[in-house]
C-alpha positions as CSV (number, residue, x, y, z in Angstrom):
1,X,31.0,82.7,-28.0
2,X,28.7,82.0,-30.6
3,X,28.8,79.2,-33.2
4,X,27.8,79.4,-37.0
5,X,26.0,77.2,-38.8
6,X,28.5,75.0,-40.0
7,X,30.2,75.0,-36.6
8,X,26.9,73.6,-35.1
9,X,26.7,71.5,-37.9
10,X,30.2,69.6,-37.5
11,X,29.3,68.9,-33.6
12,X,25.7,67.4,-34.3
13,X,27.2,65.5,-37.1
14,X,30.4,64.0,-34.7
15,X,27.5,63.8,-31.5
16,X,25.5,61.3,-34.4
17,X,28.7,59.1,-35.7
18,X,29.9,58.7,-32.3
19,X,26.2,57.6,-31.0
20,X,26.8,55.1,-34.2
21,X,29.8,54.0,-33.9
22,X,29.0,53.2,-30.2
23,X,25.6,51.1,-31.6
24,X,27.8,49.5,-34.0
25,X,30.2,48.5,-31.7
26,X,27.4,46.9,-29.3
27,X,25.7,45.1,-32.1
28,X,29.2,43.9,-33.3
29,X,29.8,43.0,-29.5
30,X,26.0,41.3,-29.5
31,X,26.3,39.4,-32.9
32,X,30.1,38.2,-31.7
33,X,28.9,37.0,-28.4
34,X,25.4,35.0,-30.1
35,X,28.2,33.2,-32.3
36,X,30.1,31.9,-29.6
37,X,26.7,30.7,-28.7
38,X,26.3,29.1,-31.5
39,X,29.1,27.5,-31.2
40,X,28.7,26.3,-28.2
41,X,25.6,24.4,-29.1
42,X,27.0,23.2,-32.7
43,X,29.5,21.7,-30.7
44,X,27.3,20.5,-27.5
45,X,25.2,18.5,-30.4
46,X,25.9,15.9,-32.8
47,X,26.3,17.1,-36.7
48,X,23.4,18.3,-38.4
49,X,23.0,17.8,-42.5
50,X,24.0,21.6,-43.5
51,X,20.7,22.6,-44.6
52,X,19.5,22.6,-41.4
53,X,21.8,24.4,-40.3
54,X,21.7,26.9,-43.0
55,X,18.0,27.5,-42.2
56,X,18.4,28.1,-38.4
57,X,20.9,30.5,-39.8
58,X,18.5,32.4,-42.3
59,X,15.7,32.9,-39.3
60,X,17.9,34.0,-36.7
């Protein structure tokens, strides 16, 4: 059984979405997981003025 071009093709292109989708889905896992967190310590310390918090959110 041989496969053409395109045939070859279609699998190397579902092999490299589904490696993708799999990244995505840790990263989303990752970033979901870091916000809970974050959470956590928003709540474990008393308010901060927003800027502050804003920055800590534009470095990390």
């Amino acid at each position: 059984m041989r496969n053409g071009p395109a045939e070859t093709n279609r699998l190397l292109t579902s092999r490299k979405s589904r490696r993708t989708a799999r990244l995505t889905i840790c990263w989303t896992l990752q970033r979901s997981s870091q916000a809970a967190e974050n959470l956590k310590a928003l709540n474990a310390r008393p308010i901060e003025p927003i800027s502050l918090l804003v920055e800590t959110e534009r470095s990390g």
